[in-house]
VOGU-3710 file (C-alpha; in Angstrom, 3 decimals, decimal comma):
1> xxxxxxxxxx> -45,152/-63,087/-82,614  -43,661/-59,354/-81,578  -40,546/-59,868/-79,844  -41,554/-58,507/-76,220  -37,715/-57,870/-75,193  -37,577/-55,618/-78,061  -40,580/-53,475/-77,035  -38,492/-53,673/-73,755  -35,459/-52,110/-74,677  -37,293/-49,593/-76,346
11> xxxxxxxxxx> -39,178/-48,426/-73,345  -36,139/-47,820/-71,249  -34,488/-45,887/-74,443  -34,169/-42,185/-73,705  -37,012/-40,158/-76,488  -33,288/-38,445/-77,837  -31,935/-41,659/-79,175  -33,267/-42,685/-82,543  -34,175/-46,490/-82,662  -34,265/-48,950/-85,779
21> xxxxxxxxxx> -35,696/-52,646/-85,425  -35,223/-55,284/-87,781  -35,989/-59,088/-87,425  -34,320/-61,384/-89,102  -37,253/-63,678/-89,103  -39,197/-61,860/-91,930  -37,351/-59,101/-93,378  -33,908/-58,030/-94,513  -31,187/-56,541/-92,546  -29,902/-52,977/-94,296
31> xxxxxxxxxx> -26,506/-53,736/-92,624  -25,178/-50,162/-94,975  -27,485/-47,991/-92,939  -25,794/-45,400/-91,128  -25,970/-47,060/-87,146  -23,949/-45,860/-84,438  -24,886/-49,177/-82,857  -26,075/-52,793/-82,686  -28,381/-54,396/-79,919  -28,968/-57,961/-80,679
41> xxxxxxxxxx> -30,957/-60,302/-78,319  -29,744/-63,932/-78,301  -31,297/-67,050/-77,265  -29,201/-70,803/-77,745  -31,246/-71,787/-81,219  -30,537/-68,115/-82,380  -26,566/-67,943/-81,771  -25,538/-69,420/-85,017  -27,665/-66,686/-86,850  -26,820/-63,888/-84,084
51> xxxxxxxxxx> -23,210/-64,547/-84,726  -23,284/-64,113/-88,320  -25,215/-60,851/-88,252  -23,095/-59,270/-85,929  -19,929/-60,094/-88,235  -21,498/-58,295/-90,792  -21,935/-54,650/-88,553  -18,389/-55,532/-87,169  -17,018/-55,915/-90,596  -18,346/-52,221/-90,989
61> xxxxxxxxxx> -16,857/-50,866/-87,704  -20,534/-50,854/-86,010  -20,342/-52,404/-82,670  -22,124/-54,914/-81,234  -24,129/-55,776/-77,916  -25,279/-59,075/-77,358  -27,618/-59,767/-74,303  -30,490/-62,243/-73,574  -30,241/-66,034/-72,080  -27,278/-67,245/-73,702
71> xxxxxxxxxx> -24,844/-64,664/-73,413  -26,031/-64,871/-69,855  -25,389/-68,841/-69,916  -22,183/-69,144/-72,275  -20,630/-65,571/-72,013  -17,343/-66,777/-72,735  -18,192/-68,026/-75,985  -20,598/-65,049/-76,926  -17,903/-62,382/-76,004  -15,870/-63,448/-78,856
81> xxxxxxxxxx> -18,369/-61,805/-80,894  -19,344/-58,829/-79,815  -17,613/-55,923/-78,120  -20,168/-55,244/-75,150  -22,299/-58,377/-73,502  -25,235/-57,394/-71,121  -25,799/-60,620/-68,354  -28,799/-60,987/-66,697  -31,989/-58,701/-66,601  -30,967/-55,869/-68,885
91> xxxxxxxxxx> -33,530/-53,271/-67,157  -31,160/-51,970/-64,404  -28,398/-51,531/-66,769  -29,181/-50,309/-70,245  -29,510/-46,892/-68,882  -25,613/-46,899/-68,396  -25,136/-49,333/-71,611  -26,748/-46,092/-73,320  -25,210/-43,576/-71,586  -21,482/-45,311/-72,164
101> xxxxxxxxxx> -22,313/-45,314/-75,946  -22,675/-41,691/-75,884  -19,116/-40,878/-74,455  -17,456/-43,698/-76,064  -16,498/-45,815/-73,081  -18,871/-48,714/-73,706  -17,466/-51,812/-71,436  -16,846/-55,239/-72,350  -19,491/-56,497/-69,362  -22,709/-55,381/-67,713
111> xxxxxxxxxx> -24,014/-57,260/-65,469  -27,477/-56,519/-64,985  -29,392/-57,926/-61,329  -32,622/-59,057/-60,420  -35,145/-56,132/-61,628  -37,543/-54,292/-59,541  -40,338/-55,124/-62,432  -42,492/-51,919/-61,508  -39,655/-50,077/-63,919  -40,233/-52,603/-66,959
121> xxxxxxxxxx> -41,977/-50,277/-69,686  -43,162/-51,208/-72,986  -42,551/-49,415/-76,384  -44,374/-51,202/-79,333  -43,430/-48,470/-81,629  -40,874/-50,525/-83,322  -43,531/-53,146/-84,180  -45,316/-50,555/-86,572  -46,316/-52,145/-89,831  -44,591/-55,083/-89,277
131> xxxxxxxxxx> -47,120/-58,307/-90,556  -46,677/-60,294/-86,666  -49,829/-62,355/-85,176  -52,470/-60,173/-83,686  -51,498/-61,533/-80,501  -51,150/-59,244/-77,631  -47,814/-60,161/-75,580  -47,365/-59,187/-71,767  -45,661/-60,051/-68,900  -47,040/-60,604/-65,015
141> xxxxxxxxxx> -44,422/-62,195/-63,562  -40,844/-63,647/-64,447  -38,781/-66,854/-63,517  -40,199/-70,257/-61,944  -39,127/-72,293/-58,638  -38,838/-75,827/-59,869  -35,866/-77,439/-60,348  -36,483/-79,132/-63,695  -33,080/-80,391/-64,868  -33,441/-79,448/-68,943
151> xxxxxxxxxx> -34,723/-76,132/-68,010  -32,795/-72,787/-68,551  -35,021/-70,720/-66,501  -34,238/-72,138/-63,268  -30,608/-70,896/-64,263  -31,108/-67,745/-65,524  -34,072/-66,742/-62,659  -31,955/-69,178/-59,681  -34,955/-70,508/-59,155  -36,852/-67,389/-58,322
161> xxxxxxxxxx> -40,380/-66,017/-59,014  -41,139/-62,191/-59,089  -45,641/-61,661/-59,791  -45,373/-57,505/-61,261  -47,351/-55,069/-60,210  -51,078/-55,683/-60,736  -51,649/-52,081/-62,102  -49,226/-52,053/-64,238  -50,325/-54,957/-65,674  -53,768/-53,929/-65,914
171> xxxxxxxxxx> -52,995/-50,428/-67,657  -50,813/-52,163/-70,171  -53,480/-54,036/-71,099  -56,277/-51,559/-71,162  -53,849/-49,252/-73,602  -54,081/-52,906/-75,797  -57,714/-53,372/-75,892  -59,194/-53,279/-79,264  -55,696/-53,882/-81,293  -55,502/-57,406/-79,889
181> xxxxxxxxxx> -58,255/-59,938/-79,605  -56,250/-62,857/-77,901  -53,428/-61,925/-75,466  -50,625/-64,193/-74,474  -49,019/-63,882/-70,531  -45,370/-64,694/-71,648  -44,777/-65,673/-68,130  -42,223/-68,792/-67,690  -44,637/-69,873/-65,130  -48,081/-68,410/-64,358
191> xxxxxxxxxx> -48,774/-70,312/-61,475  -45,034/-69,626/-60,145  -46,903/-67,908/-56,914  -50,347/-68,984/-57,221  -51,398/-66,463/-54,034  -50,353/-63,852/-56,065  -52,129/-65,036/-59,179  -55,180/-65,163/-57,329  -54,398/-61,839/-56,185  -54,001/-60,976/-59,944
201> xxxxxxxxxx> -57,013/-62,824/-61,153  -59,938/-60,695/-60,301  -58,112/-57,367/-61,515  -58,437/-59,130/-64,875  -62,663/-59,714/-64,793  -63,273/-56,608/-65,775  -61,361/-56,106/-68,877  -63,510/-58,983/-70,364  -60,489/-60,581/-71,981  -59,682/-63,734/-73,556
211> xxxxxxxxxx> -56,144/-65,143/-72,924  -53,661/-67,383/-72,665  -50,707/-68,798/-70,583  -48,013/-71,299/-69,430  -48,013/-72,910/-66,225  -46,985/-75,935/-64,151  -49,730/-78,461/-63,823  -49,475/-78,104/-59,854  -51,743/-75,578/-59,819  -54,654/-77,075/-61,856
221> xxxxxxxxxx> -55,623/-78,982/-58,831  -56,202/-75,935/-57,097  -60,070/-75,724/-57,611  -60,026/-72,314/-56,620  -57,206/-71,100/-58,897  -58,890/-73,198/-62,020  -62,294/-71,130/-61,474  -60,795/-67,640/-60,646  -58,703/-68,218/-64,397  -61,789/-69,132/-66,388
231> xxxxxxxxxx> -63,646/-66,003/-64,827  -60,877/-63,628/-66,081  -60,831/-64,723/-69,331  -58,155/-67,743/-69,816  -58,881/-70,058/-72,273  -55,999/-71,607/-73,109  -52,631/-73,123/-71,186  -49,246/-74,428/-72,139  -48,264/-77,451/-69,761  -45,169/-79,437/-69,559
241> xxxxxxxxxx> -46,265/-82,697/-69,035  -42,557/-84,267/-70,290  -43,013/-87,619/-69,480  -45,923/-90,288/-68,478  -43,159/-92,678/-66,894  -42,628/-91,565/-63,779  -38,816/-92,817/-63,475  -38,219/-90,293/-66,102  -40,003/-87,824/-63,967  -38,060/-88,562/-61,102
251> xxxxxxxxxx> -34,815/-87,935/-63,216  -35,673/-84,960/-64,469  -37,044/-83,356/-60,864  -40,123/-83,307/-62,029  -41,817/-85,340/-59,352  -44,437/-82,335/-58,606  -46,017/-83,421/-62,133  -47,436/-86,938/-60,290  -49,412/-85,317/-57,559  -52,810/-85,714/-56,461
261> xxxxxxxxxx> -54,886/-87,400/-58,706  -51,561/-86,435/-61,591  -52,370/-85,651/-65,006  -56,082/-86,909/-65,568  -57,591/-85,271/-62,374  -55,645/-81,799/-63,751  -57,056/-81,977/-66,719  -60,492/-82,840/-65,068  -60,518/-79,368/-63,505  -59,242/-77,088/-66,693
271> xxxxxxxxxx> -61,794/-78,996/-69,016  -64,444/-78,672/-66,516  -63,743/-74,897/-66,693  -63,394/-74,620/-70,383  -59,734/-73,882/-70,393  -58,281/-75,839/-73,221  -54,308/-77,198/-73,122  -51,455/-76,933/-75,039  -49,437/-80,554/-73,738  -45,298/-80,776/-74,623
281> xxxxxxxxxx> -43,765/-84,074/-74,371  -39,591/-84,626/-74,382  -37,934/-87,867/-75,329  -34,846/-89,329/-74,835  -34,513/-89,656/-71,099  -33,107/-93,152/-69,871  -36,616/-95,075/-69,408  -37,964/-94,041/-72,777  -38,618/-96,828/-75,022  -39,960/-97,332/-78,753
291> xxxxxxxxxx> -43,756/-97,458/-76,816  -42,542/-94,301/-75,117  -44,008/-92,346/-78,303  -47,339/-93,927/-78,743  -48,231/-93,490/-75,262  -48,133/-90,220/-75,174  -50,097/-89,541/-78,490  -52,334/-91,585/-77,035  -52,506/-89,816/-73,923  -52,584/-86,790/-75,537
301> xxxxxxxxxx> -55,426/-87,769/-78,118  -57,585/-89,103/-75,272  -57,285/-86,378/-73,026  -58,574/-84,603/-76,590  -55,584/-81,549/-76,326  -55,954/-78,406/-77,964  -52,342/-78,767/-79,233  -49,499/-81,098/-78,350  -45,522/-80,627/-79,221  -43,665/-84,199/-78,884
311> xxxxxxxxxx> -39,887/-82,986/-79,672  -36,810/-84,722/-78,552  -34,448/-83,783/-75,083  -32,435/-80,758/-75,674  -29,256/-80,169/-73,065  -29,193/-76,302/-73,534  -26,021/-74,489/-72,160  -25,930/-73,758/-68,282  -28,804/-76,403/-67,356  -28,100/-79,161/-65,128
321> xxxxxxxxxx> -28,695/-81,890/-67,671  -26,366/-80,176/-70,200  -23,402/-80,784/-67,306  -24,400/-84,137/-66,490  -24,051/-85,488/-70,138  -21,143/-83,788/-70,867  -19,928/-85,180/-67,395  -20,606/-88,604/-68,756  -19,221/-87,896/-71,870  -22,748/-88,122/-74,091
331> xxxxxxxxxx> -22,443/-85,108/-75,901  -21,906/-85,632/-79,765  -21,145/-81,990/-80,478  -18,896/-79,521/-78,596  -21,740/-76,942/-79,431  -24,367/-78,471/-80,969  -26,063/-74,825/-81,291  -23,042/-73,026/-83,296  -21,950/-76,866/-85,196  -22,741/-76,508/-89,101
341> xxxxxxxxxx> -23,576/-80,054/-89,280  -26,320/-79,937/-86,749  -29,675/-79,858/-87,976  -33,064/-79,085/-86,093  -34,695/-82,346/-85,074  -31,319/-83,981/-84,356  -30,490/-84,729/-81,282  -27,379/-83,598/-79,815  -26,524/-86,010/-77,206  -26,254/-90,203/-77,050
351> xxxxxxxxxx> -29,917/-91,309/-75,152  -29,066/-94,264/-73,900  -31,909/-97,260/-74,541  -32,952/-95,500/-78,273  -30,474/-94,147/-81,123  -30,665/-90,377/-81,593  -32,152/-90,859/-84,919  -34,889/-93,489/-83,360  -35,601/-90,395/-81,377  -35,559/-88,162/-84,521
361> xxxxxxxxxx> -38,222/-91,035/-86,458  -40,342/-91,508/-83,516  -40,721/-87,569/-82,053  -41,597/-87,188/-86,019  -43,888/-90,120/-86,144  -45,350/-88,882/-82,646  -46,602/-85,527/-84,705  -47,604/-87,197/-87,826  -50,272/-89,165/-85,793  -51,344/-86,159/-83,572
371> xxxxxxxxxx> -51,598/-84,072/-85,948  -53,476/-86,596/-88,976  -56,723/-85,480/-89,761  -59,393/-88,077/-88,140  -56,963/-86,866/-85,299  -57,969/-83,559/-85,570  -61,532/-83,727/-85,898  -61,706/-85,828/-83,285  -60,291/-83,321/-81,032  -62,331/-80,733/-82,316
381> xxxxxxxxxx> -65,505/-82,056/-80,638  -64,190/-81,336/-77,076  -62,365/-77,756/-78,041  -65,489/-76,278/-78,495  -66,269/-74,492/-75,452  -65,273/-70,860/-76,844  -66,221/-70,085/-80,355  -63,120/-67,625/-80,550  -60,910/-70,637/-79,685  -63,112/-73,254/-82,015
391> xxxxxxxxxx> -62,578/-70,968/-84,677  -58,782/-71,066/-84,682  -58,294/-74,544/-83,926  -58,521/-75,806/-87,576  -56,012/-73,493/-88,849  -53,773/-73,735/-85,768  -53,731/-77,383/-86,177  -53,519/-77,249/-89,569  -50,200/-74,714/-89,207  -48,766/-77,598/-86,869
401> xxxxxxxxxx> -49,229/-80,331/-89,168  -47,297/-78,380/-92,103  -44,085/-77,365/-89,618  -43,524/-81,421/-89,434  -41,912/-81,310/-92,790  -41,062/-77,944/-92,975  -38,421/-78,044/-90,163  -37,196/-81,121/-90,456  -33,133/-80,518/-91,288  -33,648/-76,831/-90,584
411> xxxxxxxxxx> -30,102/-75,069/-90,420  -29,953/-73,381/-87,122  -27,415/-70,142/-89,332  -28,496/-69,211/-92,902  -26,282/-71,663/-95,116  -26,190/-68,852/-97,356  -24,035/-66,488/-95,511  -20,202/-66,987/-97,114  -18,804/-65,403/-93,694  -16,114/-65,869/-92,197
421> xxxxx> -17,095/-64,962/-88,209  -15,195/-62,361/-86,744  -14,111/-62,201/-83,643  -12,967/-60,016/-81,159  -9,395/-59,134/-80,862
//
């Protein structure tokens, strides 16, 4: 999908500054090309990759900025990198980032605070003739309250919620209508105020959209909130269910999860309103078991999901759970994220009741039997409430079902890089 930080950046770029975008994802880097300087956005699975890219413009004398989550989580490790780091929300500070590259006194730090998000603006530009997902990407709101102890967000945001300007959003999308035929609210939490979504809500009717979202399941047993999302056009939500045992739920402060009538009454209301679900699942939490696995693909297959992710614990940088296991001594890499030897799918920490590689086999096992064809025709039957969405479920679970082999072992760098990192002096 289009990298919405990017289009970001770009927006807050003065018209006199000439711009260049490359993603590493899909096309080569011309690291030769005359540059005056480098912007790179990191996030933790990224870093490895990030790190060798900017040795390459460093080796040439270009210099580097690194800013995004984990700079903003790890900055002592990221500033040995690059010569500037932006922290935080880079809006209220890449106006002096730019103006400091112009006289040549860039600064090691900029610490950016919370942003007024009236003075986010989007430049797409960049994304010209680049093949990415006809998927329209915007942003309502930014951060999430909950406590969850894997979660970055709560770190990054401190637990804070922010709903943007209902214009704004509604003129970005109007100025998208007719280039995108599914939209995607990148929000970390939709229903992080849900007053102010429902405040949102009906602004959206008009534009006769169809959309998606992510958003705690709290707020699906709010009848209200459930119809006014339907009316404006949602069809579609991410939910992080995590766990079915509610010990696990407990440990992770994720108690909200259990409320009400909990998961089946939640999914009651979205179904009832046509809004299909997108269900993630972690594993490796102290009262997971080898039965842990097949209950939720069971779960999951009953409540017939859209599409369902069942991937192992990750302890990212800066979380609360990435402090308590290195408190108790359980991680098995210093930096699992910048460690040559790690692989995607391995996980980085010691569980507890399972191995890390009975994780690994039964997170992998967990897909194979979601994703298995009488699996996905069953599904099929009750995702047909939209055509649009009906019509991309085949392929979309058929995409899913190939990535199970296909990132198994995945380097997190490019193997193929001979190096060496440079770092700063």
């Amino acid at each position: 999908m289009e990298p919405l930080p990017i289009a970001t950046l770009a927006g807050l770029t003065p018209a006199d500054v000439s711009l260049r975008f490359y993603d590493d994802r899909m096309e080569r880097i011309p690291y030769d090309e005359p540059t005056d300087a480098v912007a790179i956005p990191v996030e933790t699975y990224t870093a490895a990759r990030a790190y060798q890219i900017a040795s390459e413009y460093r080796r040439r004398d270009v210099p580097v900025i690194m800013g995004g989550f984990h700079p903003t989580l790890v900055p002592d490790e990221v500033s040995r990198y690059c010569e500037a780091m932006v922290l935080g929300e880079a809006e209220g500070v890449w106006a002096e980032v730019i103006d400091d590259l112009r006289h040549g006194t860039l600064k090691r730090i900029y610490r950016g605070k919370r942003t007024d998000l009236s003075r986010v603006v989007v430049d797409r530009s960049l994304f010209q003739g680049k093949r990415y997902l006809p998927i329209g990407l915007v942003e309502t709101g930014r951060g999430c309250r909950f406590p969850c102890e894997f979660c970055a967000i709560q770190s990054f945001f401190e637990r804070s919620y922010r709903r943007r300007d209902i214009g704004a959003v509604v003129k970005e999308l109007e100025s998208l209508q007719g280039q995108k035929k599914l939209f995607f609210f990148v929000d970390d939490n939709f229903a992080g105020d849900i007053q102010a979504g429902k405040e949102l809500l009906p602004a959206l009717e008009p534009l006769k959209l169809r959309w998606i979202t992510q958003m705690s399941i709290n707020a699906a047993h709010d009848e209200d909130f459930v119809r006014r999302l339907a009316r404006s056009g949602c069809r579609g939500v991410l939910i992080g269910f995590e766990s079915l045992n509610p010990d696990n739920l407990r440990r992770m402060n994720k108690r909200f999860n259990t409320m009400k009538a909990g998961y089946a009454g939640a999914l009651a209301n979205l179904r009832r309103h046509g809004i299909a679900v997108y269900g993630t699942f972690v594993f490796g939490y102290e009262h997971d078991n080898r039965d842990s696995f097949d209950e939720a693909v069971d779960f999951a297959m009953a409540q017939d999901m859209y599409i369902a992710a069942f991937n192992h614990l990750t302890p990212f940088p800066g979380t609360p759970l990435y402090a308590r296991l290195q408190e108790e001594g359980r991680l098995r890499y210093d930096a699992w994220w910048r460690d040559p030897r790690y692989r995607y799918n391995e996980v980085p920490f010691t569980p507890g009741p399972l191995s890390p590689q009975e994780i690994t086999d039964g997170c992998v096992a967990a897909r194979q039997r979601f994703y298995s064809w009488p699996s996905i025709l069953k599904r099929s039957l009750r995702n047909c409430s939209d055509f649009f969405m009906l019509r991309n479920y085949l392929p979309i679970n058929a995409l899913h079902r190939g990535d199970i082999s296909r990132r198994n072992g995945y380097p997190l760098g490019d193997e193929a890089w001979s190096g060496p990192l440079l770092e700063v002096a």
